[in-house]
Structure formats: C-alpha cells, structure tokens
N, C-alpha and C positions, 0 to 999 in steps of 0.2 A: 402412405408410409406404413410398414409392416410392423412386427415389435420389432425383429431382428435391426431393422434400418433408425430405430427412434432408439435401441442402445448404442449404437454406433453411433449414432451423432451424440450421444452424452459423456464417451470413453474418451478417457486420454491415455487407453494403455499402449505401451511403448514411448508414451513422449518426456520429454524430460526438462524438467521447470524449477528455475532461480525464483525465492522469493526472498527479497532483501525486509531485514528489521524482523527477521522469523523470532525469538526467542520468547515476548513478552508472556508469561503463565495466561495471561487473557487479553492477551490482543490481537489484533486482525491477523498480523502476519503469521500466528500461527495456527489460528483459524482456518485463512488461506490456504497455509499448508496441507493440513488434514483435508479440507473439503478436496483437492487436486489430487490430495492422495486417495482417496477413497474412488475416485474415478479411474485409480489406474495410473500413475503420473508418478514417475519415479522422482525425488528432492533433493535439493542441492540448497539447502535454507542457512540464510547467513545477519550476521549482526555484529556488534560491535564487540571488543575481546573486553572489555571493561568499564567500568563508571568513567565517563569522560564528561569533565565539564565544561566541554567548549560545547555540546548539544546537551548536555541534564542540566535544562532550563528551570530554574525555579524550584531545582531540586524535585522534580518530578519523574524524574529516575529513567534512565536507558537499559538495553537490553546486556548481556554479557555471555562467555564462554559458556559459563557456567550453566545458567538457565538454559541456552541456547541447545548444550550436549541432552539436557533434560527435552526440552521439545523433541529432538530428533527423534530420541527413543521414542515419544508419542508417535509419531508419525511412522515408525517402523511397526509399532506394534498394530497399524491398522493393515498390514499386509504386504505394504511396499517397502521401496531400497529406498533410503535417505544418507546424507552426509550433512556435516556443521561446518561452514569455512568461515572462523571470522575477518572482518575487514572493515576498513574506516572506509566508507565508498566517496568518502571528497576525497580518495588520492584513486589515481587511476592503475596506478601502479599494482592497488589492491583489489581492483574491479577486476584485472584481468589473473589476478591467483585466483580467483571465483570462479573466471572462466575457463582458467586452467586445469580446475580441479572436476569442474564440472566433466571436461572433456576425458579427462583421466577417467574417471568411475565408471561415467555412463557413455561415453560414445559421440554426444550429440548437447545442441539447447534445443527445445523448441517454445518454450515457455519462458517470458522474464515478467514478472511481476517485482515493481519497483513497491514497495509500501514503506521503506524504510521512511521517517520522514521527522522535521525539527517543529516543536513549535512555539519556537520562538515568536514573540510578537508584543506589543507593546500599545499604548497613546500614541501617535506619531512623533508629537514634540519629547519622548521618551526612549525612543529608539536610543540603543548604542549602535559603535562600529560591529562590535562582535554577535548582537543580535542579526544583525542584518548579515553580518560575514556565514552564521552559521545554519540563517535561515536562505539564502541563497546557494550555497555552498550543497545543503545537504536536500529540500526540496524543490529546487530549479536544477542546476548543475550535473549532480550525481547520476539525477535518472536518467538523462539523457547521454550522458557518458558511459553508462551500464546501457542502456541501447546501441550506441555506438559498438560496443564490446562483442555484441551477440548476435547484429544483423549475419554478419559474413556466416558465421555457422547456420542461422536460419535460414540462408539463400541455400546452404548447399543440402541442407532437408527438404529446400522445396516449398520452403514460407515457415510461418512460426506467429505467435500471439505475445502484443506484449500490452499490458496493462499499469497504469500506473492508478493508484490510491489516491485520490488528490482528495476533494474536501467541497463543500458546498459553499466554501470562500473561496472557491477558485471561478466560483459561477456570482457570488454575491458578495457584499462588505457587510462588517459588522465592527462598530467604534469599539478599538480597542484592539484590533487585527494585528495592524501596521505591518511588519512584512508580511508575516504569513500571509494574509490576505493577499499580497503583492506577489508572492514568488507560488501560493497555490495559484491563480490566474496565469502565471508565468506558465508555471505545468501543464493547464488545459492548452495552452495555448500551443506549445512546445509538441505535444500530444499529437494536436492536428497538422501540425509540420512534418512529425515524422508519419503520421498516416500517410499523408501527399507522397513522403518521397521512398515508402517503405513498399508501397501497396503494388506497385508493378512486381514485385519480389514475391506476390502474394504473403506480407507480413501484416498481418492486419494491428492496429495500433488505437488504445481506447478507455477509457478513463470513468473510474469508477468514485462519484462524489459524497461521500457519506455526510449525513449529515450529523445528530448526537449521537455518540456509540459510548455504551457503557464499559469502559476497560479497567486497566487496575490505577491507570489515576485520574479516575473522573473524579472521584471524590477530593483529591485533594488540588485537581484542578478547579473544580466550585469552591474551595475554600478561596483560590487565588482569585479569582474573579469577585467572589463575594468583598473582600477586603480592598479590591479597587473599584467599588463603588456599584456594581451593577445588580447588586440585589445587599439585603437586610444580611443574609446568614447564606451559608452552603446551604443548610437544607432548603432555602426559599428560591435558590441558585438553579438548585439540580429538578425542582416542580413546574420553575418554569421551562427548564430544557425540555421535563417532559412534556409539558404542555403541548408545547411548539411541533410537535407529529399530529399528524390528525388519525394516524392508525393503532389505536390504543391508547395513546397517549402516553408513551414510553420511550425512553432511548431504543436506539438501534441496538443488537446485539453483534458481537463482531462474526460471529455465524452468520449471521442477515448479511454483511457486505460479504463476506467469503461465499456465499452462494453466487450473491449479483458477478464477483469476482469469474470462479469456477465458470460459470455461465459460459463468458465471454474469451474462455481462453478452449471451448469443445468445439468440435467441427458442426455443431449445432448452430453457432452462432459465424461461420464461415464467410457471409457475407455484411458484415458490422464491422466498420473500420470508422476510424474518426470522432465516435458520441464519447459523451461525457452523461455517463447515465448516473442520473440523482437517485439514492440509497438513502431517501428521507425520512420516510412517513409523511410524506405528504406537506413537509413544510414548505415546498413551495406553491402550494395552492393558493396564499395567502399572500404572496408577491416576491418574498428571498429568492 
C-alpha cells in the first residue's frame, strides 16, 4: 500500500453521514461528528428540539436546538458542510424528516451513526413503566428504525456503514443496570441481525462499546450512583471508574470512541461487519 492508497482508505470525502444525539458541548455525538468531519464527510447531526423529560433521566440533562445549532457551527468551522434537524427519533415520522433533509442538502446517506441514546435504568425490583418505555423506545427501537430509514439510500450508493454506540453493558451486567443493561444487549444483538441481512447490499453494520467516558454528566452521574449505594461519595464513585481501565487508569474520553467510531465507518475498515468493538481501557481484561 502506497501513501496515496492508505489516505484513501482513511477519507470519507464525498460521503454523507447522520449522527443522532449530535449536540452535547462534550459528548460522543459530537465528537463523532468532528472526527467524520475532519475525514472529509459532509453532516447531517441531529438531536432532541428541547428539555424532554420522558429521556432527562435523573435530571441529567438531554441535548437541544439550541446547543445542537452551536455544534453545527463546530463542525463547519473544521472545513465541511453540515446541517441541525432536530427530532424525537422514537417517532418515525421524525426519523424520516432526517432523512429528508439529509437527501435535500446533500444528495445521498452513506453513513448512520446511531449514538443518540437513554439512560435510564434502575435496581430491577425499581424499574418503572416509563423507565423501561423510554429505555426501549430510545436504545433498542429507534436505532433500528433509523436503519431501516437509510438502508434503501445506502443500496442505491452501492453500500454505506452504519454503526451504533452501544455500551459495555450491552456485552456485560452491572447491579443496578436494569434496562439499560437489557435494551444495550438488545442493541448488540439487533446490530448482528441487521449485519446478516444488510451485508449482501454491501452495508456493513457494527457497534462500538464504550466503556467509562468522561462527558458533561459524569459527574453528576457519580453523584447518582454514589447516593444509591455503590460508593461512599462521587469523588470515590468516579476513582473507581477510573480505576476500572488498565490504560492509564482514566475514563475514556469522547474523542477515544469517536476515533474507534470514524475507524469503522472509512473504506479502511471495508471488510468489518457484525463486531462489537470494546472502547475500554482494557476493562475487560479482568472478566466484564
């Protein structure tokens, strides 16, 4: 392989890529974004139009119009074309204004990056309806309804990548999970089905498992977990999270999955369909 042939396998210029839950000032999705943008990869990044508290679980905040219009400009100002469409993606109705808008702009999908995601989850004997309604709804349902959305356009470019953001509870359990754990699993699972039935279309289909990632509400996610019991204090909460990596001994940062992400969506990675690549630090060396 020449250099000329090793930048073409790392480009994504001319293709054009959804990434769902884009807005967060530091989180993955719009991590994601940049990192696809800086490859070349024109954006269509979308999120929710406001505070909705059927997913601002715990009061740990969702993404909005607002922030989201702010990401775009990021992501323009790295060189590429981007667009904001928000959308509740449990209606399908709104999955496909996505893909409407998508096709208007640019022409084409070739890329769906699902990361929007709930996380909701509880003790078992804890669970509500609405827990479970909003954690099935939003990371089981959705993603695979926004796949559904985008294959037919992917077939008529001739294949396309679509990855989804799942979680290293979608490969292991942790007391205190309860759906999440149940509908991330769902996702891997869901993942390998549509690899089976996508991959003659040349749609390759693949799943990226983060394990701790530092974003804007780790912190007052360690508060909630500290105060159900699984550590003393947040800060004894968040030493062992970092512990739990063997590479540094630190959370992931949402750069670190938006690479593994970017990775898997360049014609470098052309013939990977079906894994569920862990984005640890090495927490599972140790059994998770």
């Amino acid at each position: 392989m020449n250099i000329e042939e090793l930048i073409k396998s790392q480009t994504l210029e001319g293709k054009v890529a959804i990434v769902t839950g884009a807005s967060r000032p530091n989180g993955q999705g719009r991590a994601i974004s940049k990192a696809l943008a800086v490859r070349g990869a024109q954006l269509v990044m979308t999120d929710l139009e406001g505070d909705d508290p059927r997913y601002n679980y715990e009061g740990l905040g969702v993404g909005s119009a607002e922030i989201l219009a702010e990401a775009v400009e990021e992501v323009k100002a790295l060189g590429t074309e981007a667009i904001g469409v928000t959308a509740d993606l449990t209606d399908r109705a709104q999955i496909q204004t996505v893909v409407d808008a998508a096709l208007e702009a640019f022409g084409g999908i070739d890329i769906l990056v699902n990361n929007a995601g709930s996380l909701h989850g509880h003790f078992i004997a804890d669970l509500t309806e609405d827990m479970w309604d909003a954690s099935y709804r939003v990371n089981l349902k959705a993603p695979v309804d926004f796949a559904a959305a985008v294959v037919p356009h992917m077939r008529r470019r001739g294949g396309g990548s679509i990855v989804q953001n799942t979680s290293v509870a979608g490969l292991a359990a942790f007391s205190g999970g309860g759906c999440y754990n149940g509908t991330k699993h769902g996702a891997v699972g869901m993942m390998k089905t549509m690899a089976e039935e996508f991959g003659p279309d040349n749609i390759r289909v693949n799943a990226v498992c983060p394990g701790n990632v530092w974003t804007d509400i780790s912190q007052p996610e360690a508060e909630l977990f500290a105060r159900r019991g699984f550590a003393e204090s947040a800060e004894q909460l968040v030493e062992m999270m970092e512990n739990m990596a063997h590479l540094a001994g630190r959370y992931a940062s949402p750069e670190d999955i938006a690479e593994a992400v970017a990775f898997l969506c360049t014609p470098g990675a052309k013939f990977i369909t079906g894994i569920a690549l862990r984005v640890d630090g090495g927490i599972n060396i140790v059994g998770a």
